[in-house]
Structure formats: C-alpha cells, structure tokens
C-alpha positions, 0 to 999 in steps of 0.5 A: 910553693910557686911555680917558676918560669924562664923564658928566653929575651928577644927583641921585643923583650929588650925593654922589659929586661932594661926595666928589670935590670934597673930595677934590680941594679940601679947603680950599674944602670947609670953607668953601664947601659947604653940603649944598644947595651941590650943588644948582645943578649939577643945575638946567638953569637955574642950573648944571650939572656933570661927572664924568670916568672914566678906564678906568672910575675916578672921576677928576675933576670940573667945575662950571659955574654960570649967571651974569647976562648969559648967561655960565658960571662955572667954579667947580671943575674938578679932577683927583685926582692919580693921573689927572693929565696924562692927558687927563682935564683935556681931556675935561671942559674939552671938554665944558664948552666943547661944553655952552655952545655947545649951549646959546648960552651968550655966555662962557664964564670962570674963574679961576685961580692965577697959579702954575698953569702946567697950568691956564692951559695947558690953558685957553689949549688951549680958548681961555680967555685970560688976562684979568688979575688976579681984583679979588677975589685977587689970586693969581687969573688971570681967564681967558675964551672969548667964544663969540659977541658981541652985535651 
C-alpha cells in the first residue's frame, strides 16, 4: 500500500487545484468555476481546501466552504481514477473532519449521487448520514455530521 498525503491549498496551489478538479469533474468546471471561483478556498474565513498525494503523485481533492450557522459545505471532494480505492478518499474526508473539529465548526454536510454507493460508503466511515433527498436535485443524497449541538 501507498502512502497518502494532504497538504493544504494556498495561493500558489490555486492552479493546480483548478487542473485537478477539471480533470475530476469536467462537466461542473464549465459551468461553475469563474477564475476568482478558487479563491474562497484559500480564505480562513470562507472556506478552505486539500490536495492528497499518493506515493507523492497528485491525486485528489477536497473543498470546504464556510456556510451560515457555523456549518461547512463540501463542495467537491474527488479522486482521479488510477488512485481510487486506495485510501485516498479516507485521507481527505479525514482531514476534513479533523479540520472542522479544530475549528468548532457545528456541522459538517454534502451531497451526494444516490448512485454512488463508494461516496455514500465512505461518508457513512466518517459519520456523515444520509439525510434525504438534495431539495435542489433530486438524484442528490444530502449527507451530515453534527459535531457538536447547541444547547
């Protein structure tokens, strides 16, 4: 087995999390990603986001985004094929979850395709469940972790 990696995205990573998430999702990057898109991943205060090496090659990546409420998003999270089911997944949900609970962050949440039995798998390792259907799509899973309630 390899080893896995995950490094924080800065400014100067910005391109190569733009090249990677391209590559992982082609369709969204069209549509989605204006140049300044990245920018709230670098913003301790909107968002923040990972890249994962495995055996030192550029393997995946994760974005997080600030919402209302103290809660955290996860926008994308993507692995490139030749380094799936290899932990890579793990390692950036992993760091993620760690992240949030270093920052006391109250939920964590994302979604999901019904279809994808890897991600709702992986999700559920983690203890994001499902919650329903996305109101938005409904082929989306909405999936959540509370950290901590409110009393």
């Amino acid at each position: 087995m390899g080893k896995t990696r995950t490094e924080q995205v800065t400014l100067q990573h910005l391109s190569t999390l733009r090249d990677i998430n391209q590559k992982i999702f082609p369709i969204l990057s069209v549509t989605e990603m204006s140049e300044d898109f990245y920018n709230i991943f670098t913003d301790e205060d909107t968002g923040f986001a990972f890249l994962a090496y495995y055996n030192d090659m550029l393997a995946g990546a994760v974005c997080c985004e600030m919402t209302d409420n103290n809660g955290l998003y996860i926008r994308f999270i993507g692995t490139l094929n030749r380094h799936r089911r290899k932990g890579v997944g793990k390692a950036m949900l992993g760091r993620v979850v760690k992240e949030a609970m270093d920052r006391d962050i109250h939920n964590v949440f994302t979604f999901v395709r019904a279809d994808n039995k890897a991600g709702l798998h992986l999700n559920r390792k983690f203890g994001l469940l499902p919650k329903g259907p996305s109101n938005q799509n409904p082929s989306l899973v909405t999936v959540e972790k509370i950290l901590h309630q409110d009393f």
